[in-house]
C-alpha positions as CSV (number, residue, x, y, z in Angstrom):
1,X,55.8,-17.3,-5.6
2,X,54.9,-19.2,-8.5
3,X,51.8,-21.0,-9.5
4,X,51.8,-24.5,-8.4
5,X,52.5,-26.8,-11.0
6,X,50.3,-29.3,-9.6
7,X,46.9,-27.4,-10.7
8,X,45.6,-29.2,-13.4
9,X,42.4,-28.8,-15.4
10,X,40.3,-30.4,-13.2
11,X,40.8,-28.3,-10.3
12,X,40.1,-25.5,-12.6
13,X,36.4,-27.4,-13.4
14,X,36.1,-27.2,-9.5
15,X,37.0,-23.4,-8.9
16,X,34.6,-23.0,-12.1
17,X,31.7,-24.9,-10.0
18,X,32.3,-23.0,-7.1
19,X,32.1,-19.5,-8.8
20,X,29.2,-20.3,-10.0
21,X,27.7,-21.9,-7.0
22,X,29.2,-18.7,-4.4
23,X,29.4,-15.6,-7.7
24,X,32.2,-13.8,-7.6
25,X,33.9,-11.4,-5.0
26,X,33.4,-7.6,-6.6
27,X,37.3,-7.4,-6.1
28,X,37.7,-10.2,-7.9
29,X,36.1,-10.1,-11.1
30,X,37.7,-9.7,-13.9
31,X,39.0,-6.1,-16.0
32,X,40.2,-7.1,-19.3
33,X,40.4,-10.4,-19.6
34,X,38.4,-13.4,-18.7
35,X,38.8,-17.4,-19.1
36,X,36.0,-18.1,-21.9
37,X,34.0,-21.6,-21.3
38,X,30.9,-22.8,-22.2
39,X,29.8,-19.3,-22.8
40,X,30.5,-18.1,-19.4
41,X,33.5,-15.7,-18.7
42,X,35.4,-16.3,-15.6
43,X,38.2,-13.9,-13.9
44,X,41.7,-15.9,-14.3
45,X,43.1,-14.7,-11.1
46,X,40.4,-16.5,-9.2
47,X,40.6,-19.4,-11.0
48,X,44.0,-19.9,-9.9
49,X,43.6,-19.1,-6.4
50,X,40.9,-21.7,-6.5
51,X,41.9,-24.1,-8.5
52,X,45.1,-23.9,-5.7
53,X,42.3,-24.8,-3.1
54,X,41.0,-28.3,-4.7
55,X,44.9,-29.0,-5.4
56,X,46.4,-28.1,-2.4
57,X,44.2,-27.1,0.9
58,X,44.2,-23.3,0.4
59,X,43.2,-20.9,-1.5
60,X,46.5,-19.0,-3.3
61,X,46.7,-15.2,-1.9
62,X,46.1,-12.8,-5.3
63,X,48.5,-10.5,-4.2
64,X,50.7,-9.9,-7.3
65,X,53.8,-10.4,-5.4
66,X,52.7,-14.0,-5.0
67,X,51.4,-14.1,-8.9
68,X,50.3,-11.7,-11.2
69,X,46.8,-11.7,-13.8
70,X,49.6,-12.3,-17.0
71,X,51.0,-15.8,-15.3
72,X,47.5,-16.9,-14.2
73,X,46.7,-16.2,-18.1
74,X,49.8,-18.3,-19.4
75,X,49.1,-21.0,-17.0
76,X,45.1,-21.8,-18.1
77,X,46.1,-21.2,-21.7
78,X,49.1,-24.1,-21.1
79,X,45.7,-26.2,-19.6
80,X,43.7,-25.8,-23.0
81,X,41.3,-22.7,-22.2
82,X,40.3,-20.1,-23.9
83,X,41.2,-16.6,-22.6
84,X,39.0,-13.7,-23.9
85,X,39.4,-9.6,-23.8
86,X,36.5,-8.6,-22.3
């Protein structure tokens, strides 16, 4: 399954907001590479499955059949962020 093409860089803002608000899942955090913003690092996978939520009702299953850590990289890079190795 692809990522939606309707997450756009505001949903991203909103899955930010909500990691920071709820922290991050120890099995979600990222391993070696990180969306950089505002000085905070946060795991790309996440994002996406987030950002999924505030675009589309439900949060997008991280199992790397439906998307893998490389796509979720591409895709917030084509949004304009800044992805780190960490």
């Amino acid at each position: 399954m692809p990522i939606p093409s309707n997450i756009k860089r505001e949903h991203i803002f909103q899955a930010m907001l909500k990691i920071k608000k709820d922290g991050t899942p120890t099995l979600r955090e990222a391993k070696k590479w990180a969306l950089e913003y505002e000085n905070e690092l946060y795991p790309c996978k996440l994002l996406i499955s987030l950002g999924n939520l505030y675009a589309n009702g439900s949060e997008l299953n991280p199992n790397p059949r439906n998307f893998q850590t490389y796509m979720a990289q591409n895709y917030l890079e084509n949004l304009g962020f800044k992805i780190v190795h960490i």
